[in-house]
C-alpha positions in Angstrom: -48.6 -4.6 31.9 -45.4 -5.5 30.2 -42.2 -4.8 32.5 -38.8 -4.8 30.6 -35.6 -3.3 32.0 -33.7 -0.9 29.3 -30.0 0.5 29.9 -30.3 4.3 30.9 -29.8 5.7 27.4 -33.0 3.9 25.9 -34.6 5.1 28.9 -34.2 8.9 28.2 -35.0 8.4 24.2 -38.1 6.2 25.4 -38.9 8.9 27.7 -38.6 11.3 25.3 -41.1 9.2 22.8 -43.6 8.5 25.5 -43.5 12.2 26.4 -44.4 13.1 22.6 -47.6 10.7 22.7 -48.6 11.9 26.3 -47.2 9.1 29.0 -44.7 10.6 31.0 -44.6 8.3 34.6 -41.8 6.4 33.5 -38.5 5.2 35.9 -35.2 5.6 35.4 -34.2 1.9 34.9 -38.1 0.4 34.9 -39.8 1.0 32.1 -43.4 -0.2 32.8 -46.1 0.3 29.7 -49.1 -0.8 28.2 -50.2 -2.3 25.2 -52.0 0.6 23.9 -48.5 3.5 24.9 -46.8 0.6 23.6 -48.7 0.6 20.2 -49.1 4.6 20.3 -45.3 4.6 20.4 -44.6 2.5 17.5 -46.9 4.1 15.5 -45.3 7.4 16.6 -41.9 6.2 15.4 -43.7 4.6 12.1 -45.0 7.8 10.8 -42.7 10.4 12.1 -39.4 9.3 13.0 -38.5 6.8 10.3 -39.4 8.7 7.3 -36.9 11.5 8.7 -34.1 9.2 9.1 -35.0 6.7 5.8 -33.8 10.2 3.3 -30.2 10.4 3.5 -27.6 11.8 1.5 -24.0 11.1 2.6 -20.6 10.6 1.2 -17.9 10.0 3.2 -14.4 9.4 1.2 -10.4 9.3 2.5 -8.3 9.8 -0.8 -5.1 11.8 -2.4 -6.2 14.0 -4.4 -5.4 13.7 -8.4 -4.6 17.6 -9.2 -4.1 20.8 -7.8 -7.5 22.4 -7.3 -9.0 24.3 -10.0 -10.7 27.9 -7.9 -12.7 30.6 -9.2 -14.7 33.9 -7.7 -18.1 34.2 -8.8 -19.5 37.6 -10.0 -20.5 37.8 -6.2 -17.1 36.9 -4.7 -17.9 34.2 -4.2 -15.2 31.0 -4.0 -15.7 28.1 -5.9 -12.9 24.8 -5.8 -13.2 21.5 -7.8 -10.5 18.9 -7.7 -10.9 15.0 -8.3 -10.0 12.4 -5.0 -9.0 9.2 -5.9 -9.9 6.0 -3.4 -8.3 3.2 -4.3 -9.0 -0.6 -3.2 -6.6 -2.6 -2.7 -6.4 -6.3 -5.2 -5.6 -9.2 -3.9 -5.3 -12.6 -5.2 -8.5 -14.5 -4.7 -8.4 -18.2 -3.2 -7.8 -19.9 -7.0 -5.2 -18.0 -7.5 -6.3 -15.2 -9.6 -4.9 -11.8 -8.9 -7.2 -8.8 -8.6 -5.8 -5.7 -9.9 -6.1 -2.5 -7.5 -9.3 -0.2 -8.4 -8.9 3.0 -8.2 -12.4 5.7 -8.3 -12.3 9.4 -9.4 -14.4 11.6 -7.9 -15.5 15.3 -8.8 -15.2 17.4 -5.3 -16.6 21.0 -5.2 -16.3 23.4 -2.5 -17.8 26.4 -2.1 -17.1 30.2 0.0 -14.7 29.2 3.1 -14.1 25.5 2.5 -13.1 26.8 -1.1 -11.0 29.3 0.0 -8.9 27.0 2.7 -8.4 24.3 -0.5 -7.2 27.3 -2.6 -4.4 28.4 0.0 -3.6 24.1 1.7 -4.8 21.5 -0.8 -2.0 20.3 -3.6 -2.0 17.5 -5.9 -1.7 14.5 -3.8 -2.1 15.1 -0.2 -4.3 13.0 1.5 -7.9 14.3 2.4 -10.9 13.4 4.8 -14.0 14.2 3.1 -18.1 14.8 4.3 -20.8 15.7 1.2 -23.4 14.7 -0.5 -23.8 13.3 -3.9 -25.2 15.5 -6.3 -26.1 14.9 -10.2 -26.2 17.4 -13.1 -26.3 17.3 -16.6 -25.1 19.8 -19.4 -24.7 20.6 -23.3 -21.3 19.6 -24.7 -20.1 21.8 -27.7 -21.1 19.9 -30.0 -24.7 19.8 -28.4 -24.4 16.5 -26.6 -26.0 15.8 -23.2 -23.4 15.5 -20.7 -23.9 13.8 -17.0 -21.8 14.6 -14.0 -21.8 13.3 -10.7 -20.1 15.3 -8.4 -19.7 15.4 -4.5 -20.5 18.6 -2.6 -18.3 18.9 0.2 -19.6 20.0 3.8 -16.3 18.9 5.9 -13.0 18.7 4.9 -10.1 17.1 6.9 -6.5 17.2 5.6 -4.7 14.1 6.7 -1.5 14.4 5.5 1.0 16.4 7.8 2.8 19.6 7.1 6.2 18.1 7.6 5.7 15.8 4.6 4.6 18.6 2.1 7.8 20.8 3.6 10.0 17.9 3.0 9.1 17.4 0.2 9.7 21.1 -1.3 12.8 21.0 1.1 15.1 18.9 -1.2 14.2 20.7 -4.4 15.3 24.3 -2.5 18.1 22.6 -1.4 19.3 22.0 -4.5 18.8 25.0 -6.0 20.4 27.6 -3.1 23.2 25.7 -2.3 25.1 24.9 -5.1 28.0 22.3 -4.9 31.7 23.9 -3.9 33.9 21.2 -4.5 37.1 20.8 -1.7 35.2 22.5 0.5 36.7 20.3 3.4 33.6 21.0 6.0 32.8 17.6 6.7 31.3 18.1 10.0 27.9 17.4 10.7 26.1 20.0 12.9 24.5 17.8 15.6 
């Protein structure tokens, strides 16, 4: 027998793989096997588990985005959005002295039925997104008959990061400007706090 202590949370996913290959009499904290549940297990793992988890498809990406989103309704009303995200790394200046420029990606977001929707009515150029998708590859003819390749990400979660206050202040000065017009010799030089 081979006795090894595991924390608790190993215990319960142990547990739960020794259940699947038929031992079950295992402790909370002791976790006594043999050789042969041992190697069941493992082989479990091996054939089953791994090749589940080793097929993965995930883009994760914090960026402003480079123009206001480009939405359309299918025949079937249904909501498309595409916009481009820009994520930038920062340069630097290596240990010789050479500087590295910034680099700056582009990369083609689409969106479909709600999520398209909510970028229609929030998302302008240059607020600051939070993105979850998966990578996704497509080719098409040109008009002049060339073969065309895209690489686009198709979105699954979208956080916006940047706040409400800075998009109103930012419109807030431009409506300023325009409804109040100057009034020179006004005299009202209080200020209202």
């Amino acid at each position: 027998m081979i006795k090894k202590t595991f924390h608790p949370f190993l215990c319960v996913f142990f547990q739960y793989l020794f259940q699947s290959v038929g031992c079950v009499n295992l402790k909370a904290k002791n976790l006594c096997i043999s050789l042969d549940s041992l190697r069941s297990v493992i082989i479990f793992a091996v054939e089953f588990l791994i090749p589940i988890i080793m097929s993965v498809n995930k883009v994760i990406l914090i960026g402003n985005v480079g123009k206001d989103p480009d939405v359309r309704y299918l025949d079937n009303h249904v909501c498309v959005a595409n916009l481009t995200l820009a994520t930038t790394e920062r340069g630097y200046i290596a240990q010789n002295g050479t500087q590295v420029p910034d680099r700056t990606e582009w990369h083609n977001l689409v969106f479909w039925r709600g999520l398209a929707e909510t970028v229609e009515k929030y998302v302008h150029k240059g607020d600051k997104l939070y993105i979850e998708g998966s990578i996704r590859n497509r080719s098409y003819d040109d008009q002049n008959g060339i073969k065309r390749y895209v690489t686009e990400i198709f979105v699954d979660f979208m956080e916006m990061l940047s706040s409400r206050q800075q998009g109103k202040q930012d419109a807030q000065p431009q409506q300023a400007q325009a409804s109040a017009p100057a009034q020179p010799g006004s005299g009202n030089t209080d200020i209202p706090f």
